[in-house]
N, CA, C and O atoms as a Tinker XYZ file with bonds, in Angstrom:
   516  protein
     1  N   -115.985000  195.575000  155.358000    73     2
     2  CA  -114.961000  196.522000  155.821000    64     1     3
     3  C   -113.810000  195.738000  156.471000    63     2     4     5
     4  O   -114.093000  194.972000  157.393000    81     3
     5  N   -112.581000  195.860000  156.084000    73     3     6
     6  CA  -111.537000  194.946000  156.468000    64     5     7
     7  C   -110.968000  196.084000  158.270000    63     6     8     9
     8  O   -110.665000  197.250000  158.522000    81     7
     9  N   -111.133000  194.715000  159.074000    73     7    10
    10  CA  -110.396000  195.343000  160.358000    64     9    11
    11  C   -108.891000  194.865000  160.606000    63    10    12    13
    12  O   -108.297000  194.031000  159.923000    81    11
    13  N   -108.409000  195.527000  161.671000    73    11    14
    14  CA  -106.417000  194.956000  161.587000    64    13    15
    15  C   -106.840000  194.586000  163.401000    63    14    16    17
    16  O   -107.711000  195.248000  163.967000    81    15
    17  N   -106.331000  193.832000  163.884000    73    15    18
    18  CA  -105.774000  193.939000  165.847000    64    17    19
    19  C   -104.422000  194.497000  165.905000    63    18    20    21
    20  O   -103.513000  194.177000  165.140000    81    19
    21  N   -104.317000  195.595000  167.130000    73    19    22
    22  CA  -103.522000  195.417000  167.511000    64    21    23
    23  C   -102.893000  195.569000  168.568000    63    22    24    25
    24  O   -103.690000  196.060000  169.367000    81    23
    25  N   -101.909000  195.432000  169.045000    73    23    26
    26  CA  -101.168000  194.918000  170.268000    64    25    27
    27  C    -99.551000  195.611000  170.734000    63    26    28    29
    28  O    -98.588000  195.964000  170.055000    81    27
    29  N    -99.769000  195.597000  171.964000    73    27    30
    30  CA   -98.261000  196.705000  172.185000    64    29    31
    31  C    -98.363000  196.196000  173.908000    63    30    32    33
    32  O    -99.337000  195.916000  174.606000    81    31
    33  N    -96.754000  196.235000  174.219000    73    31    34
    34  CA   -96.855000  196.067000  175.548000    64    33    35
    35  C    -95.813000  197.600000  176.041000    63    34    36    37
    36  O    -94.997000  198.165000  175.313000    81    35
    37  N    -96.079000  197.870000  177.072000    73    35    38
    38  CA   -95.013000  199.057000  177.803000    64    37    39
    39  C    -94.898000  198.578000  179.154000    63    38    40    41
    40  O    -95.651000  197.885000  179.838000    81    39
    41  N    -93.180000  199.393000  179.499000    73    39    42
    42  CA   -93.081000  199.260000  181.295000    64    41    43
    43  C    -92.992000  200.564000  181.585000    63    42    44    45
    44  O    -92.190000  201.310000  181.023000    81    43
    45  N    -93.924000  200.986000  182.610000    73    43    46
    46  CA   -93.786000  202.001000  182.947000    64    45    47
    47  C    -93.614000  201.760000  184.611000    63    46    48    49
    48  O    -94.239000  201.070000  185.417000    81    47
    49  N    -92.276000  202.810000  184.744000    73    47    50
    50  CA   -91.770000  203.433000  186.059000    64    49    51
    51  C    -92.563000  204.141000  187.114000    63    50    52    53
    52  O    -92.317000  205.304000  187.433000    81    51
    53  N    -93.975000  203.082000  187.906000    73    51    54
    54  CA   -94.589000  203.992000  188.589000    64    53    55
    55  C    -95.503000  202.707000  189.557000    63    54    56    57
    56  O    -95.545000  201.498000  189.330000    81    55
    57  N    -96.165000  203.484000  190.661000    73    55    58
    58  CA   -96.913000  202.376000  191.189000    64    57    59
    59  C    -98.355000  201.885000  190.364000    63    58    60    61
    60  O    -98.983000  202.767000  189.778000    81    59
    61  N    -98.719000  200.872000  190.340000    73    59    62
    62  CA   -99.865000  200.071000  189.504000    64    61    63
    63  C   -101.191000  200.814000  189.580000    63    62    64    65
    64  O   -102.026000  200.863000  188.676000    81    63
    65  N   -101.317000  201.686000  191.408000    73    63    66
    66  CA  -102.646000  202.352000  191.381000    64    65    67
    67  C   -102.276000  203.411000  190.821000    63    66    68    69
    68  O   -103.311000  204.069000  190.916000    81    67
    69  N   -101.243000  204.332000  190.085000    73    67    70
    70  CA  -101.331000  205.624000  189.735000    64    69    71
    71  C   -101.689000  205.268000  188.022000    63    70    72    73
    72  O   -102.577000  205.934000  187.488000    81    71
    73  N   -100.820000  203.993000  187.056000    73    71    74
    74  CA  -100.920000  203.965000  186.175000    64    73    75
    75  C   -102.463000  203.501000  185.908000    63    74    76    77
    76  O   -103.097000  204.113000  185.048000    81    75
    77  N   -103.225000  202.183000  186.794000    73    75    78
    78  CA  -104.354000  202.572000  186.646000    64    77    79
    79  C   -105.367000  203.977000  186.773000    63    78    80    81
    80  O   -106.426000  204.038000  186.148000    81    79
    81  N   -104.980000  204.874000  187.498000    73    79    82
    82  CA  -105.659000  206.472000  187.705000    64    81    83
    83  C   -105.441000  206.755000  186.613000    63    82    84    85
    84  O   -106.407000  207.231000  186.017000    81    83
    85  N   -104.397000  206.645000  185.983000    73    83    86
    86  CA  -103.895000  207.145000  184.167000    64    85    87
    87  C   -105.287000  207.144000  183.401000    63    86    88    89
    88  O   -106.045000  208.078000  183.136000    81    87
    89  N   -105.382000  205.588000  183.095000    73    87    90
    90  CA  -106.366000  205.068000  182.244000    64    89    91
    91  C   -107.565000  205.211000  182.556000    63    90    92    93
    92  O   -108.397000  205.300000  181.653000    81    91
    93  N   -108.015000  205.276000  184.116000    73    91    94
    94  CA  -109.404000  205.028000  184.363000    64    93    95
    95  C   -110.159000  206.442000  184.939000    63    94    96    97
    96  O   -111.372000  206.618000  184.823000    81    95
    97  N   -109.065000  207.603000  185.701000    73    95    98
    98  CA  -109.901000  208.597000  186.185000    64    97    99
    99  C   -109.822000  209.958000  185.827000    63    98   100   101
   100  O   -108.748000  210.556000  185.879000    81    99
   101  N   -110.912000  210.517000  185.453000    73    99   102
   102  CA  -111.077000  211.624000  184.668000    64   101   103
   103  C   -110.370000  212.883000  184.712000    63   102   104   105
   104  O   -110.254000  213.747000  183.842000    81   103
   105  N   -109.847000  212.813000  186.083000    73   103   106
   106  CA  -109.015000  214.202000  186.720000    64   105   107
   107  C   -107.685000  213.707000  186.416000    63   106   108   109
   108  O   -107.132000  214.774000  186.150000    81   107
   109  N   -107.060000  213.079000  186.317000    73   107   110
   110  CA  -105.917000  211.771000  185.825000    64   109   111
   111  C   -105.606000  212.164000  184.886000    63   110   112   113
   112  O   -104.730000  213.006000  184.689000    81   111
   113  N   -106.562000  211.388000  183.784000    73   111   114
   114  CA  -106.089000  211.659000  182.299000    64   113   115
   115  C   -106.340000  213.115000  181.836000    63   114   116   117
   116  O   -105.775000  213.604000  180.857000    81   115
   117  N   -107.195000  213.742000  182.585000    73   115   118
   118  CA  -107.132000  215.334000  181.458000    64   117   119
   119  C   -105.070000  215.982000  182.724000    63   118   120   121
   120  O   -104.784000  217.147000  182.447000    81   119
   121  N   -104.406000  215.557000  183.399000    73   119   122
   122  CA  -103.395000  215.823000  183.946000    64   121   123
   123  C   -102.811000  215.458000  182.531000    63   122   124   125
   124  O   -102.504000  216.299000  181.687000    81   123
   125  N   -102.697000  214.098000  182.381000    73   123   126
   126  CA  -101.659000  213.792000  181.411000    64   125   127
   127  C   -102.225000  213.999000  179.899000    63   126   128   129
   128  O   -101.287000  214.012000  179.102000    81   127
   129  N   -103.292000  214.137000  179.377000    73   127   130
   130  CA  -103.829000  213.941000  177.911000    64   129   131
   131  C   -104.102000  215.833000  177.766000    63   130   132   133
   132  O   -104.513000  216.053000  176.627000    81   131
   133  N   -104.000000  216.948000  178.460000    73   131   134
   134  CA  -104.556000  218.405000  178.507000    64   133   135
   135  C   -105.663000  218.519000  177.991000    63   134   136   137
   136  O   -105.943000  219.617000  177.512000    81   135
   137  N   -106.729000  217.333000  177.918000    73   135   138
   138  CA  -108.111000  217.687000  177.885000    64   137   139
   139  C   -109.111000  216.931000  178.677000    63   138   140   141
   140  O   -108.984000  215.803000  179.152000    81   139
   141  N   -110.240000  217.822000  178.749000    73   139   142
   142  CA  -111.062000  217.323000  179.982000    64   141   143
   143  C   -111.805000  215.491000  179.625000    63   142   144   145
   144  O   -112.407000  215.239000  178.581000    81   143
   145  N   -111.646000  214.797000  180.370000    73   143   146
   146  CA  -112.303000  213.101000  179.712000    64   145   147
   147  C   -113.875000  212.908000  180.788000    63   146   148   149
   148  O   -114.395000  213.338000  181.818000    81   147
   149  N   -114.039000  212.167000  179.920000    73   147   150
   150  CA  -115.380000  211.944000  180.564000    64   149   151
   151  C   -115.298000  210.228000  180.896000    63   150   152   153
   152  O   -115.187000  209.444000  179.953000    81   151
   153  N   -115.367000  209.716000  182.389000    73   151   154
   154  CA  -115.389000  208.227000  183.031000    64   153   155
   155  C   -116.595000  207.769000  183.296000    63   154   156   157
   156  O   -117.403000  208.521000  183.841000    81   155
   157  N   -116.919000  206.542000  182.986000    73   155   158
   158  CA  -118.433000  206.550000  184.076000    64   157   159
   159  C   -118.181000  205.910000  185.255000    63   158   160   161
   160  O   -117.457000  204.920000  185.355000    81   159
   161  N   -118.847000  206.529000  186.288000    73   159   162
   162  CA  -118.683000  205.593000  187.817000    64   161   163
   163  C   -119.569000  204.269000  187.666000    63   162   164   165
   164  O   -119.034000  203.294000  188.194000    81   163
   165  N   -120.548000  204.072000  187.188000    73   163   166
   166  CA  -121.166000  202.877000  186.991000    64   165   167
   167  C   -121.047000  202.149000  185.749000    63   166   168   169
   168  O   -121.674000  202.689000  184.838000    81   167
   169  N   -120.423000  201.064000  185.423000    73   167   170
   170  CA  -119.935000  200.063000  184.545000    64   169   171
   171  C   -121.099000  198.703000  184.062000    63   170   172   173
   172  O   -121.444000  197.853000  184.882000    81   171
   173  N   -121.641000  198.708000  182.458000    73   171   174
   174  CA  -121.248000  199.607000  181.523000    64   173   175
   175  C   -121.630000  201.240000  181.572000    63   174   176   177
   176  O   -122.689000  201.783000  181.885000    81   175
   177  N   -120.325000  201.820000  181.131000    73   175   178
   178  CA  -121.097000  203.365000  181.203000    64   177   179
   179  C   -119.883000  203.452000  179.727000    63   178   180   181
   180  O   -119.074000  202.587000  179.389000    81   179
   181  N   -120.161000  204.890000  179.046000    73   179   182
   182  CA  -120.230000  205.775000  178.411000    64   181   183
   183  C   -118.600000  206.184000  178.936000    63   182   184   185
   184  O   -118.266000  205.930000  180.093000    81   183
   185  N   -117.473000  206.953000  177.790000    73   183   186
   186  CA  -116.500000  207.499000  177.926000    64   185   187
   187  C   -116.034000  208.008000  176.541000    63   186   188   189
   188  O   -116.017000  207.435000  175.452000    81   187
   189  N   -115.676000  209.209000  176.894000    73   187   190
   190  CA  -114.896000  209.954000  175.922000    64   189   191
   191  C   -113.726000  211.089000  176.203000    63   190   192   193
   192  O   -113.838000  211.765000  177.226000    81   191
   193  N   -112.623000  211.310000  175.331000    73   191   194
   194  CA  -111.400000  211.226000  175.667000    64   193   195
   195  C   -111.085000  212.338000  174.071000    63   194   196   197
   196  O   -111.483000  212.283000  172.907000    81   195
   197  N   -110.299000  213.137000  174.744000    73   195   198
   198  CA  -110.109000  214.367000  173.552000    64   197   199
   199  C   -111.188000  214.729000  172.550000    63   198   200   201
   200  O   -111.287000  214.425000  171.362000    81   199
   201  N   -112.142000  215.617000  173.506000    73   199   202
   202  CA  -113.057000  216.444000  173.180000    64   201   203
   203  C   -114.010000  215.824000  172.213000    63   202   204   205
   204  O   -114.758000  216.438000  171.452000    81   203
   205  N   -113.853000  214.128000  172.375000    73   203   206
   206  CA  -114.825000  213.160000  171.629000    64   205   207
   207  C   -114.313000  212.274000  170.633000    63   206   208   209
   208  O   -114.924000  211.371000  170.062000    81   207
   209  N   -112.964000  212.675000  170.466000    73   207   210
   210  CA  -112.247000  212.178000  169.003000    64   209   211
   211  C   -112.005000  210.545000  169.585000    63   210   212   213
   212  O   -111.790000  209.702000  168.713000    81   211
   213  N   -112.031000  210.168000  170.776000    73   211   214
   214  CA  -112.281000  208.811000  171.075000    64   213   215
   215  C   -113.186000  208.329000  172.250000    63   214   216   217
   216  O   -113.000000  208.399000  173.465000    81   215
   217  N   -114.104000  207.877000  171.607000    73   215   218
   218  CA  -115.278000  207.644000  172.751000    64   217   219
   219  C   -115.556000  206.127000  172.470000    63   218   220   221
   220  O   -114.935000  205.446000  171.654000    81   219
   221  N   -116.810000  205.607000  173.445000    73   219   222
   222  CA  -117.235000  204.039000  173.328000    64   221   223
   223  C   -117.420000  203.623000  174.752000    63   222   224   225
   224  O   -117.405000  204.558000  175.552000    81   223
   225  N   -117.592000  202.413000  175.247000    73   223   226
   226  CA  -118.143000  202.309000  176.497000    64   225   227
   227  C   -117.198000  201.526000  177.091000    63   226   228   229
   228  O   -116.353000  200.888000  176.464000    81   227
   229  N   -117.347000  201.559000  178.692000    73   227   230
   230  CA  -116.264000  200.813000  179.791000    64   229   231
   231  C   -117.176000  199.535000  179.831000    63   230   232   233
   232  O   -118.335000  199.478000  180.241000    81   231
   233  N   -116.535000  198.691000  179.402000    73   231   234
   234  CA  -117.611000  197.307000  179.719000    64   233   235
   235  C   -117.153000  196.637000  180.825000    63   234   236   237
   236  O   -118.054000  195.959000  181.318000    81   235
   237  N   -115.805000  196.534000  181.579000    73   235   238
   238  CA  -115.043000  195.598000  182.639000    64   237   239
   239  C   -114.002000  196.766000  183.472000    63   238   240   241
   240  O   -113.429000  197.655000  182.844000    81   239
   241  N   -113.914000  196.655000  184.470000    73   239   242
   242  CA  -113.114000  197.502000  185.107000    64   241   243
   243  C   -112.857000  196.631000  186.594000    63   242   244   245
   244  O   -113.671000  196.508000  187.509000    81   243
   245  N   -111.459000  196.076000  186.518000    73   243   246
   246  CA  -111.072000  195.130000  187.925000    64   245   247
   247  C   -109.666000  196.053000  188.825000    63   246   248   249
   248  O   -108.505000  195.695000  188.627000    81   247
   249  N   -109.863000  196.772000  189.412000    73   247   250
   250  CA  -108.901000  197.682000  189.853000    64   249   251
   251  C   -107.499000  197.396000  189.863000    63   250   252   253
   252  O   -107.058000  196.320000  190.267000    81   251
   253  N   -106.911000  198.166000  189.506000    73   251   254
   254  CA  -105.015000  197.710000  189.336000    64   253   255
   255  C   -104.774000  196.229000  188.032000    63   254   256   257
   256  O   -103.629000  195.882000  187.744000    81   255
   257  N   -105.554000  195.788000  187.629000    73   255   258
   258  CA  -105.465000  194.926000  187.070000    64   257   259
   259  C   -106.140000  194.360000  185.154000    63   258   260   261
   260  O   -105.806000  193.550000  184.290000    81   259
   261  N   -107.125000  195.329000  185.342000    73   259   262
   262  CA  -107.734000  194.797000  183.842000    64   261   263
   263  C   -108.987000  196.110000  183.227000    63   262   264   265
   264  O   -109.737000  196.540000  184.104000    81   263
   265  N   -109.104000  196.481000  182.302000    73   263   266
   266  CA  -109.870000  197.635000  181.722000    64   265   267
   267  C   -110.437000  196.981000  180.470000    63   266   268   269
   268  O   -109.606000  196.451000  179.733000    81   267
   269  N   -111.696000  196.934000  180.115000    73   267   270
   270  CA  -111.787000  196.827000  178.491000    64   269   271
   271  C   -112.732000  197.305000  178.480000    63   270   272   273
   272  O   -113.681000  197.191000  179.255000    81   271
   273  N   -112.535000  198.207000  177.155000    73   271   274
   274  CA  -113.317000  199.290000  176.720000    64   273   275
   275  C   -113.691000  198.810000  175.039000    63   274   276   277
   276  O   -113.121000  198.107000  174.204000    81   275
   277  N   -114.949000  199.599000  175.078000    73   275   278
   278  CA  -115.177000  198.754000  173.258000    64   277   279
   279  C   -115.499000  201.224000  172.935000    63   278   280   281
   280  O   -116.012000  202.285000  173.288000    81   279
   281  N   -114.489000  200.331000  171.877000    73   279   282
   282  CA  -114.536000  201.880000  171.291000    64   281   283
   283  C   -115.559000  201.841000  170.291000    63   282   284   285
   284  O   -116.061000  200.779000  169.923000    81   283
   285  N   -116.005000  203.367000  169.675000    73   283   286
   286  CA  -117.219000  203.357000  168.681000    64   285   287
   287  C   -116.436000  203.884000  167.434000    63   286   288   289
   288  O   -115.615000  204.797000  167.521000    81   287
   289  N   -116.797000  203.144000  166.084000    73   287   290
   290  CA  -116.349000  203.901000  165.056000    64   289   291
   291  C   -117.268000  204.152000  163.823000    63   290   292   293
   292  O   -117.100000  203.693000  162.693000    81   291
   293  N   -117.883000  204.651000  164.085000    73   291   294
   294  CA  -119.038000  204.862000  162.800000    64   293   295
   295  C   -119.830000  204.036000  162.852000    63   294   296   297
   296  O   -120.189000  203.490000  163.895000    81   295
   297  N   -120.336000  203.742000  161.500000    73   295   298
   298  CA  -121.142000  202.391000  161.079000    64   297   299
   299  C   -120.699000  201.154000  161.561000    63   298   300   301
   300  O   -121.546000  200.269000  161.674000    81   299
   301  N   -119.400000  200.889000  161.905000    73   299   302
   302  CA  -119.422000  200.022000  162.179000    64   301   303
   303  C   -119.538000  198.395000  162.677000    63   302   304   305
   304  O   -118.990000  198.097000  163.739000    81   303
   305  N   -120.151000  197.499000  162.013000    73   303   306
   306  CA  -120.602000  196.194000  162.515000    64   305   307
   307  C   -120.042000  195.702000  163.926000    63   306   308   309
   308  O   -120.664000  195.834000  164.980000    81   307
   309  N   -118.380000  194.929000  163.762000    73   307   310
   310  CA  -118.111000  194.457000  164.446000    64   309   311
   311  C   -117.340000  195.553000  165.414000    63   310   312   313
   312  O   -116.819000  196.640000  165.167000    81   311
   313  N   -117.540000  194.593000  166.926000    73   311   314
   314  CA  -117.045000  195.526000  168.075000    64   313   315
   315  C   -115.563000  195.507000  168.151000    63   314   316   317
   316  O   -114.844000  194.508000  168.160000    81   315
   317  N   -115.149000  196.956000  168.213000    73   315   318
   318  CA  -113.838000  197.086000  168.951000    64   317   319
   319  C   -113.573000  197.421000  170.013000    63   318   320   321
   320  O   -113.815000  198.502000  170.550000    81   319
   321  N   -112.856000  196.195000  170.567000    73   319   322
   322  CA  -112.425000  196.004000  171.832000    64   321   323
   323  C   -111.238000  196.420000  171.999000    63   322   324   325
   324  O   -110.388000  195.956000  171.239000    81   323
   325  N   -110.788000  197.485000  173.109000    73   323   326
   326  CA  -109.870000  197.372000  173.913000    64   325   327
   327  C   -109.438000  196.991000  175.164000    63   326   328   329
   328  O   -109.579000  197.789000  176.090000    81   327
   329  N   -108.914000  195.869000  175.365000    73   327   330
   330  CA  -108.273000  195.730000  176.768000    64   329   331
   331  C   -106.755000  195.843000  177.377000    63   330   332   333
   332  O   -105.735000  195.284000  176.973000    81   331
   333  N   -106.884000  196.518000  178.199000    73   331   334
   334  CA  -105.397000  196.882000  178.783000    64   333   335
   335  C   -105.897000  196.261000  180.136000    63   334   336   337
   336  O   -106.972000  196.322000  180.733000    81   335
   337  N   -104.271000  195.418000  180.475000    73   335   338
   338  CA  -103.859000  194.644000  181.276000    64   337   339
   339  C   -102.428000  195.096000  181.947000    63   338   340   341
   340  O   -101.328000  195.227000  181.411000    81   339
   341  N   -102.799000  195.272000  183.195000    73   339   342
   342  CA  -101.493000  195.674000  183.978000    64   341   343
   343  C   -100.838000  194.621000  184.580000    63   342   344   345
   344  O   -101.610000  193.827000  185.116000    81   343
   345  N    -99.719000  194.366000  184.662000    73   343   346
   346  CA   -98.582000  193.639000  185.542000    64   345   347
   347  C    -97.797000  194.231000  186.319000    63   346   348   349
   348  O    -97.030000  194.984000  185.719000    81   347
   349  N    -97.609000  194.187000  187.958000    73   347   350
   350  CA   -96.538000  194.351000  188.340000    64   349   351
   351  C    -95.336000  193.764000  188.208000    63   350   352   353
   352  O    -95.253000  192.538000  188.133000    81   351
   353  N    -94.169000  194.631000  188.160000    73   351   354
   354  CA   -93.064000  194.042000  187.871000    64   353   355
   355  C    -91.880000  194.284000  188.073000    63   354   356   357
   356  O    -90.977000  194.257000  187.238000    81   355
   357  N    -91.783000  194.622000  189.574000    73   355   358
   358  CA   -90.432000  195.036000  190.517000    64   357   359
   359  C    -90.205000  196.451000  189.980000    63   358   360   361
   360  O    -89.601000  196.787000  188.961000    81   359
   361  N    -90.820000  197.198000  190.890000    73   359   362
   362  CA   -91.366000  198.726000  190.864000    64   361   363
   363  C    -91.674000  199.874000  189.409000    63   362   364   365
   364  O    -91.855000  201.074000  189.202000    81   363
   365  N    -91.570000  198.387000  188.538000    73   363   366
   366  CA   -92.637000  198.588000  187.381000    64   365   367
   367  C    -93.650000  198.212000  187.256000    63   366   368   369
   368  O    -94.180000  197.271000  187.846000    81   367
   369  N    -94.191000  199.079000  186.251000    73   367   370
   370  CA   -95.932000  198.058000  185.497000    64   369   371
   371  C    -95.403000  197.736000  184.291000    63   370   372   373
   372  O    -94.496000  198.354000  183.733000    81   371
   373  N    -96.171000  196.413000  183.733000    73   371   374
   374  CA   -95.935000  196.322000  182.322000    64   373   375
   375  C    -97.810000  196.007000  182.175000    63   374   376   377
   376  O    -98.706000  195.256000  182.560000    81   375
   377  N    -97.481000  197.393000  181.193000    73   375   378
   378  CA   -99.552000  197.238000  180.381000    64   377   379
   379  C    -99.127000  196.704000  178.949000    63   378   380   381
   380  O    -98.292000  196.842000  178.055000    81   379
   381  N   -100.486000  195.863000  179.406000    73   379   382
   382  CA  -100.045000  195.346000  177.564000    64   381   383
   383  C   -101.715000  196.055000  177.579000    63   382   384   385
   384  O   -102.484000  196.434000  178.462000    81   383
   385  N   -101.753000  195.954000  175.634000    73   383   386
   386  CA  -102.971000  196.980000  175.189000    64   385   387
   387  C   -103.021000  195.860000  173.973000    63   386   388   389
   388  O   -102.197000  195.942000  173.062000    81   387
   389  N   -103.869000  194.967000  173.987000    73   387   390
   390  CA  -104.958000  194.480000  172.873000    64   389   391
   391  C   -105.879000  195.364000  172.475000    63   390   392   393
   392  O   -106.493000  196.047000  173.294000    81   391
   393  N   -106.114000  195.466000  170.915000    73   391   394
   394  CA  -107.342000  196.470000  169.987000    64   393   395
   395  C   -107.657000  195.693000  169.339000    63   394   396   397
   396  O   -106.755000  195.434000  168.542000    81   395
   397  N   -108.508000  195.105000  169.202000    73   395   398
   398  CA  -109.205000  194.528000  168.180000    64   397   399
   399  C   -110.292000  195.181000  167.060000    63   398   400   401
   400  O   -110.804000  196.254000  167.382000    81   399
   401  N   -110.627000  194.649000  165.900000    73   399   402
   402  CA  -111.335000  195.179000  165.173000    64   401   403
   403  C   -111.236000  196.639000  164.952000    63   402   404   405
   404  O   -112.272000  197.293000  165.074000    81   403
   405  N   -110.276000  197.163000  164.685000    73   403   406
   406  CA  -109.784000  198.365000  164.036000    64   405   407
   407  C   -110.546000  198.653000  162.492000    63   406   408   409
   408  O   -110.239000  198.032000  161.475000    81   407
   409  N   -111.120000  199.239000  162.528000    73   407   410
   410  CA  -111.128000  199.264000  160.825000    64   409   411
   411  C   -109.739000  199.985000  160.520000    63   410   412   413
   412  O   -109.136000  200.843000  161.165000    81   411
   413  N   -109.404000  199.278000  159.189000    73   411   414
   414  CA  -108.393000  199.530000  158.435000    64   413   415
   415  C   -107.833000  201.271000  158.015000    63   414   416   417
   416  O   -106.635000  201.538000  157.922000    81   415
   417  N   -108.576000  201.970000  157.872000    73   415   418
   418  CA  -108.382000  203.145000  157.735000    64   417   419
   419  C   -107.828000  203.741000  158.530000    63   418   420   421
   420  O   -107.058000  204.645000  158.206000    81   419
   421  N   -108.121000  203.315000  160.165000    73   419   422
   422  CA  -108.015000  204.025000  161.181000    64   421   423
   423  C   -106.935000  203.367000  161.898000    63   422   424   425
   424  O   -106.475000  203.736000  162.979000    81   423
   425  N   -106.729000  202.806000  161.515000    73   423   426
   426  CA  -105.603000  201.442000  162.158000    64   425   427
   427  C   -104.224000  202.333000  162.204000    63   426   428   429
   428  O   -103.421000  201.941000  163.051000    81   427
   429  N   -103.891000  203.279000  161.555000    73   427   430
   430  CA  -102.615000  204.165000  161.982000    64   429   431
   431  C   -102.629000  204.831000  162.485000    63   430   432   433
   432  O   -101.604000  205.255000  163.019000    81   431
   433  N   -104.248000  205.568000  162.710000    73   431   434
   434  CA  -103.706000  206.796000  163.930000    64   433   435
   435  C   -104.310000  205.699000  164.860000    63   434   436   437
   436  O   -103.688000  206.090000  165.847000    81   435
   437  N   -104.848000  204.897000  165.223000    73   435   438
   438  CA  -104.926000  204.538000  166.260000    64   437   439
   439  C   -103.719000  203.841000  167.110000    63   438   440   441
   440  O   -103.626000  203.949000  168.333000    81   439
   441  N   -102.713000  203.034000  166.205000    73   439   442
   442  CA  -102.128000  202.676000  166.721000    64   441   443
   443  C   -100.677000  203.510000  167.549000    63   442   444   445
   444  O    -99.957000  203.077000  168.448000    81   443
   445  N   -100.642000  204.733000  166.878000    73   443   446
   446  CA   -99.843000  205.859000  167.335000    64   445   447
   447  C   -100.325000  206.484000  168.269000    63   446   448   449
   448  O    -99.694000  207.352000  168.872000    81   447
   449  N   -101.653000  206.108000  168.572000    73   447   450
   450  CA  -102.154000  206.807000  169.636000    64   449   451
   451  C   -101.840000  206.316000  171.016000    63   450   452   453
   452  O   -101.499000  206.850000  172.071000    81   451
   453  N   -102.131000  204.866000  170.531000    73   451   454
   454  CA  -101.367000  204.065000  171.691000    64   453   455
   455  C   -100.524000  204.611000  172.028000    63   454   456   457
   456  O   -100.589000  205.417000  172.956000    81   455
   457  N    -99.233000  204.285000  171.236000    73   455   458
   458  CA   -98.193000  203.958000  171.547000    64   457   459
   459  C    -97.348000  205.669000  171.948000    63   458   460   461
   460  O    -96.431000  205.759000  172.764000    81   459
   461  N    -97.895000  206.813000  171.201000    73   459   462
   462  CA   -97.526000  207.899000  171.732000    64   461   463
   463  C    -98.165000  208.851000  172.673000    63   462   464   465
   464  O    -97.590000  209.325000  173.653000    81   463
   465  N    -99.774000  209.183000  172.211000    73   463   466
   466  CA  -100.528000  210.086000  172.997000    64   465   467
   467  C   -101.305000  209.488000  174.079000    63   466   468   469
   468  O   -101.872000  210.089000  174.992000    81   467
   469  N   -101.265000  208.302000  173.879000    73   467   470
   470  CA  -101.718000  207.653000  175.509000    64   469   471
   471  C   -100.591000  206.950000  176.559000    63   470   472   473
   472  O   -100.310000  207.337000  177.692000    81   471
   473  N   -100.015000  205.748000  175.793000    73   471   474
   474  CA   -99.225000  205.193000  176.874000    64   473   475
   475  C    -97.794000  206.001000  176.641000    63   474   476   477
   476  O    -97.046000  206.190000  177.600000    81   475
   477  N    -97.564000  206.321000  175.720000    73   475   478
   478  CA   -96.159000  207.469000  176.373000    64   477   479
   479  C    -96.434000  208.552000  176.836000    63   478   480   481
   480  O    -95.654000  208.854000  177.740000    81   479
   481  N    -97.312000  209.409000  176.605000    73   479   482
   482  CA   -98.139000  210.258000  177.541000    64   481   483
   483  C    -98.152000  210.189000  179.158000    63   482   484   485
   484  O    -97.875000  210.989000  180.052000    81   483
   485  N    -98.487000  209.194000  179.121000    73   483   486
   486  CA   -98.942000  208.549000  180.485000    64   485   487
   487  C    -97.116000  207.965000  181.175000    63   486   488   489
   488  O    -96.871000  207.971000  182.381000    81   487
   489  N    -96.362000  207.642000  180.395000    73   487   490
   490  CA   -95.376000  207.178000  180.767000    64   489   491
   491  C    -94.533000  208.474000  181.151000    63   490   492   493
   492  O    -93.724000  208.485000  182.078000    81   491
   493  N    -94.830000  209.629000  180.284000    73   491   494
   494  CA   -93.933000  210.706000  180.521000    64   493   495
   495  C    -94.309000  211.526000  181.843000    63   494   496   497
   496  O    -93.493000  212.174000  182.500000    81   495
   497  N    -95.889000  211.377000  182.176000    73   495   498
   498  CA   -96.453000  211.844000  183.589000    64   497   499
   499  C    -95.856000  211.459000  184.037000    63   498   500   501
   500  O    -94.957000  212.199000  184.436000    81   499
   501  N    -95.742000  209.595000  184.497000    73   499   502
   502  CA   -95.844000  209.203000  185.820000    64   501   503
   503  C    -94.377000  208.846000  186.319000    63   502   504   505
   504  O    -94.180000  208.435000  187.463000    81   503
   505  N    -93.228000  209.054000  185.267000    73   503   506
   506  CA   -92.561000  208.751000  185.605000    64   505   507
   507  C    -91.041000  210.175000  185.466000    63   506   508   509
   508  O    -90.070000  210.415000  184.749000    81   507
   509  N    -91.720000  210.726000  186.641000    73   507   510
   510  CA   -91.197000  211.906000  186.878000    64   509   511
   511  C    -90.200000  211.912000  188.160000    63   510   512   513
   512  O    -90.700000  212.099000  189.269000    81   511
   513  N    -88.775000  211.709000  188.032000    73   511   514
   514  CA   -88.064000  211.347000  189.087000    64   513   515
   515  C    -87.385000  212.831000  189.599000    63   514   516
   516  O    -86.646000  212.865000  190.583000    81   515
């Protein structure tokens, strides 16, 4: 099964602990995503995110600073990893978002997912002046 990586960076207009609350806490993301997510408090744990259509486990969680999550896709062999990495950056964040091992099929909505229903999502919450 052929996989793609991929990679995107954003700055978002907000403090580092809210954009981490984005990504990591359950009352958070169903604010910005309008559906309920499921977090685990104990790491590795279990997570899923629009009523299941993306689930897989929290393997690393370093507060304000680093997330990687390995998503599940079927049969799948090899693991896909996501890690998002925050930077402060003079009353921005810049997250960058590594995906690895995408299978190929899925490699377009995933990557729109990024880039629209999560981190612009999240960009359009938090940065409400």
């Amino acid at each position: 099964m052929a996989v793609k990586d991929f990679k995107t960076r954003v700055k978002i207009k907000a403090e580092i602990e809210d954009v981490y609350a984005a990504l990591t806490n359950p009352f958070t993301i169903e604010l910005w995503s309008g559906y309920p997510a499921t977090m685990p408090a104990q790491i590795p744990g279990e997570f899923e995110m629009w009523e299941g259509d993306i689930s897989g486990r929290i393997l690393e969680l370093e507060p304000e600073n680093k997330i990687v999550q390995e998503w599940y896709f079927g049969e799948q062999e090899a693991t896909s990893l996501a890690t998002i990495k925050l930077f402060p950056q003079g009353g921005k964040v810049q997250v960058e978002v590594t995906h690895t091992n995408i299978p190929e099929e899925a490699y377009d909505d995933i990557a729109e997912g990024w880039e629209k229903f999560i981190l612009g999502a999240i960009q359009e919450f938090l940065e409400i002046d």
